[in-house]
C-alpha atoms as a printed R data frame, in Angstrom:
    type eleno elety resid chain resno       x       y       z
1   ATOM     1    CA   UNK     A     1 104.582 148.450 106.754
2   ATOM     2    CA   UNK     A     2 103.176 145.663 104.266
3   ATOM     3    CA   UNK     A     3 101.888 142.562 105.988
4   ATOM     4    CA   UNK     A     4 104.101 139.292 105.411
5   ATOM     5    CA   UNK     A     5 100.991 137.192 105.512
6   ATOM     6    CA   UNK     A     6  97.388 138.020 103.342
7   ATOM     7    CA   UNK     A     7  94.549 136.298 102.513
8   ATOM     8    CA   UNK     A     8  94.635 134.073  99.382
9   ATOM     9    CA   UNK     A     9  98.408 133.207 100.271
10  ATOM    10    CA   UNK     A    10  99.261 129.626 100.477
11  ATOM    11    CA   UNK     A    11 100.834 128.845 103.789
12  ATOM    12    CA   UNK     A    12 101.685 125.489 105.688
13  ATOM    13    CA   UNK     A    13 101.706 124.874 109.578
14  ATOM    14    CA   UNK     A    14 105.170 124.975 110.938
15  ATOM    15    CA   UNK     A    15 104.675 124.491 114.964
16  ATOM    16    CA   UNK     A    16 102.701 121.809 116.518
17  ATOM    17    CA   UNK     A    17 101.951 118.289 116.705
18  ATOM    18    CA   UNK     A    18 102.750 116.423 113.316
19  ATOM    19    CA   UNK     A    19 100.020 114.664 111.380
20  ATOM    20    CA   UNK     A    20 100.837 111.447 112.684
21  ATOM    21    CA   UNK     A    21  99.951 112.178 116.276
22  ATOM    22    CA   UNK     A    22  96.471 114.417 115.153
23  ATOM    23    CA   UNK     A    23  98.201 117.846 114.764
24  ATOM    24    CA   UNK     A    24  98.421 120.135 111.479
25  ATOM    25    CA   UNK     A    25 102.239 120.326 111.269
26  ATOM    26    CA   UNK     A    26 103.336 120.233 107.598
27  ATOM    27    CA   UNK     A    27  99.256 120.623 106.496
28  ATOM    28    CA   UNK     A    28  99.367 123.218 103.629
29  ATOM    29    CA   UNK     A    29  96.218 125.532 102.918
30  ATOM    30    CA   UNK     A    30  95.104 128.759 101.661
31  ATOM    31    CA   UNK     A    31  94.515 131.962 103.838
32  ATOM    32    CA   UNK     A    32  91.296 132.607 104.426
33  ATOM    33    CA   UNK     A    33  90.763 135.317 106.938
34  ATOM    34    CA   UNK     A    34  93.712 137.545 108.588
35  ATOM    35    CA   UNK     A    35  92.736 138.846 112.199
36  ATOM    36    CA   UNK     A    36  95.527 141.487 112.533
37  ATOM    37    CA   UNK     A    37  94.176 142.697 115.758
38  ATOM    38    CA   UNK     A    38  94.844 139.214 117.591
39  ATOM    39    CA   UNK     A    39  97.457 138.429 114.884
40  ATOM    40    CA   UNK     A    40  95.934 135.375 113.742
41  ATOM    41    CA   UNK     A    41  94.853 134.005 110.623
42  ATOM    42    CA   UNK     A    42  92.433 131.435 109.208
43  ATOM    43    CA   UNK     A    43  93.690 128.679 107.203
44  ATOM    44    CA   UNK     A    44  91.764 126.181 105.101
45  ATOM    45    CA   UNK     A    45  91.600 123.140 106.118
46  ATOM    46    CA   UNK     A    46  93.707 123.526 109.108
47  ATOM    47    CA   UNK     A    47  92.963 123.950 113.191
48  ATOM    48    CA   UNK     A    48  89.104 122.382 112.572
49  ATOM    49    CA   UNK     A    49  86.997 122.709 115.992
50  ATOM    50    CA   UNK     A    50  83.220 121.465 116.733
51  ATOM    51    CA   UNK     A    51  80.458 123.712 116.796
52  ATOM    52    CA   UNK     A    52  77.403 123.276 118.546
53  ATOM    53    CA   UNK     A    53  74.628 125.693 116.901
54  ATOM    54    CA   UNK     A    54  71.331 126.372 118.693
55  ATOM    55    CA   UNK     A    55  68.358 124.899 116.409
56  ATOM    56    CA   UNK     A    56  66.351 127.316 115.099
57  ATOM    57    CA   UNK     A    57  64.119 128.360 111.761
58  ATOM    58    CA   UNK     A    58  64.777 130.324 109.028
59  ATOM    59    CA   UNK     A    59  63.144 132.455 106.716
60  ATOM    60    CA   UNK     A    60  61.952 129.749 104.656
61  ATOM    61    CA   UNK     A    61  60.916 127.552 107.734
62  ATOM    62    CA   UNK     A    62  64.162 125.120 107.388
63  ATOM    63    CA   UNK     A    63  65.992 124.244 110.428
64  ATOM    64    CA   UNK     A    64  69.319 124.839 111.230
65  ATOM    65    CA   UNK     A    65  71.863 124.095 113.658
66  ATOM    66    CA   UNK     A    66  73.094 120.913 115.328
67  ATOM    67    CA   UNK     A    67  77.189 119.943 115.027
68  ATOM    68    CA   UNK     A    68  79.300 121.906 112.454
69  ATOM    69    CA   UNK     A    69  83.164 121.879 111.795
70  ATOM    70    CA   UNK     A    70  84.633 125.091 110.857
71  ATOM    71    CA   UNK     A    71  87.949 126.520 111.001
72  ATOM    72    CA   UNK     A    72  89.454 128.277 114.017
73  ATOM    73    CA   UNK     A    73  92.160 131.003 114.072
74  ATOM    74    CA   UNK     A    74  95.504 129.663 114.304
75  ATOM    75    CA   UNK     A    75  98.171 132.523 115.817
76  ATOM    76    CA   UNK     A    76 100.901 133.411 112.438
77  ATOM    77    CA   UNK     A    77 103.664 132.410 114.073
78  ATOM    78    CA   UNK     A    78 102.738 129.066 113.738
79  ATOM    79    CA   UNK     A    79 102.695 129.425 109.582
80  ATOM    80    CA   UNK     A    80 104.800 130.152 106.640
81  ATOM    81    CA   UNK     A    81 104.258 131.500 103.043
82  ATOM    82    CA   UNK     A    82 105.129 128.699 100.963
83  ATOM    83    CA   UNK     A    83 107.267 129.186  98.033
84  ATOM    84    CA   UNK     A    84 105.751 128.718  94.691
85  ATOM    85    CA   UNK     A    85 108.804 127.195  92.884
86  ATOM    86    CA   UNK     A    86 110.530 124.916  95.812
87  ATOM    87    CA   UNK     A    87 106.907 124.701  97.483
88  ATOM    88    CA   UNK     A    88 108.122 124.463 101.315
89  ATOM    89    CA   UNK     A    89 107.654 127.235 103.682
90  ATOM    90    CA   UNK     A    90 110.138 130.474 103.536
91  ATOM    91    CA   UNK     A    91 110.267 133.599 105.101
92  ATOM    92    CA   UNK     A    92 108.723 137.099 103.113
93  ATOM    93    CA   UNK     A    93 111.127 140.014 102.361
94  ATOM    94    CA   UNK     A    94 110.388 143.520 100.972
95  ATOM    95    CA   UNK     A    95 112.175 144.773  98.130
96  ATOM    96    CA   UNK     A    96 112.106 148.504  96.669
97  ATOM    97    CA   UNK     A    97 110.906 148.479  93.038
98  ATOM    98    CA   UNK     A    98 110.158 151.250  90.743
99  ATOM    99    CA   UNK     A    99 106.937 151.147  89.069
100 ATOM   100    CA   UNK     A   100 105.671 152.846  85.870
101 ATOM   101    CA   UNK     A   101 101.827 153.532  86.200
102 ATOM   102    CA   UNK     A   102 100.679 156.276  83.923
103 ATOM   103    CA   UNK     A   103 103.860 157.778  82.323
104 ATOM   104    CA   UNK     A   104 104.917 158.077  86.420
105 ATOM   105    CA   UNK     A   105 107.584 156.519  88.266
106 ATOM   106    CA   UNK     A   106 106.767 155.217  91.682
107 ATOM   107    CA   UNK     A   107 108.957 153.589  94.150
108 ATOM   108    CA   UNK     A   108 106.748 150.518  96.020
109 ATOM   109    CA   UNK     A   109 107.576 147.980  98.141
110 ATOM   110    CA   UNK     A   110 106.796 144.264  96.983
111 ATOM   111    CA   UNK     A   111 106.692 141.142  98.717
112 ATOM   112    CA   UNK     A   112 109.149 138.196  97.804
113 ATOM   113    CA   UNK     A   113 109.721 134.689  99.157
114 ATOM   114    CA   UNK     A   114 113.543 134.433 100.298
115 ATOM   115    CA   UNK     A   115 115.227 131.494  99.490
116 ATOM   116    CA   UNK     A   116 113.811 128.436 101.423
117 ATOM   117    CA   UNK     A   117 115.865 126.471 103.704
118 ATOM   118    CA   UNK     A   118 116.052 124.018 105.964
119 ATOM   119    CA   UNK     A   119 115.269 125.471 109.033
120 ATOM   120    CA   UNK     A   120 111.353 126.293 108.737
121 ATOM   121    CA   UNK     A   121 111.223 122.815 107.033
């Protein structure tokens, strides 16, 4: 079974609280990371949390740590592949194609963004 969402995909926050009120509802950003065993993925720019890293040295005698933002998993049914023409959120469907790849036919299954409506808008 092909996964619906992969890294590099551009998806946008469907669930939540809306930007107004501090959430990431309707924030679109680029797939960083998929964590299929806790089906969750990383999105840029989405779900930011504090860090707090221990100071210590490097190599080259620099310091690191203090206070860092990164990006924390957010679950993947709380996001939606965005459609490249209409650019709103859709849902993925597999298709049956036949590919030629060296003078061979082979049947594959490809991803495709159904039409977008209004209900994951």
């Amino acid at each position: 079974m092909g996964a619906k969402i992969k890294k590099g995909d551009l998806v946008e926050v469907i669930s939540g609280p809306s930007q107004e009120r501090g959430g990431y509802k309707g924030k679109q950003g680029r797939v960083i990371e998929v964590l299929s065993d806790t089906d969750r993925v990383v999105v840029e720019g989405v779900n930011y949390v504090t860090k707090h890293a221990r100071v210590g040295q490097s190599d080259r005698g620099t310091r690191e740590g203090g206070i860092e933002t990164v990006e924390a998993p957010i679950h993947v049914s709380n996001v939606a592949v965005v459609d490249p023409e209409t650019k709103k959120p859709t849902r993925v469907g597999f298709r049956v194609e036949e590919v030629e790849k060296d003078g061979k036919k082979k049947t594959v299954r490809v991803r495709f963004a159904k039409k977008s409506g209004k209900d994951l808008a």
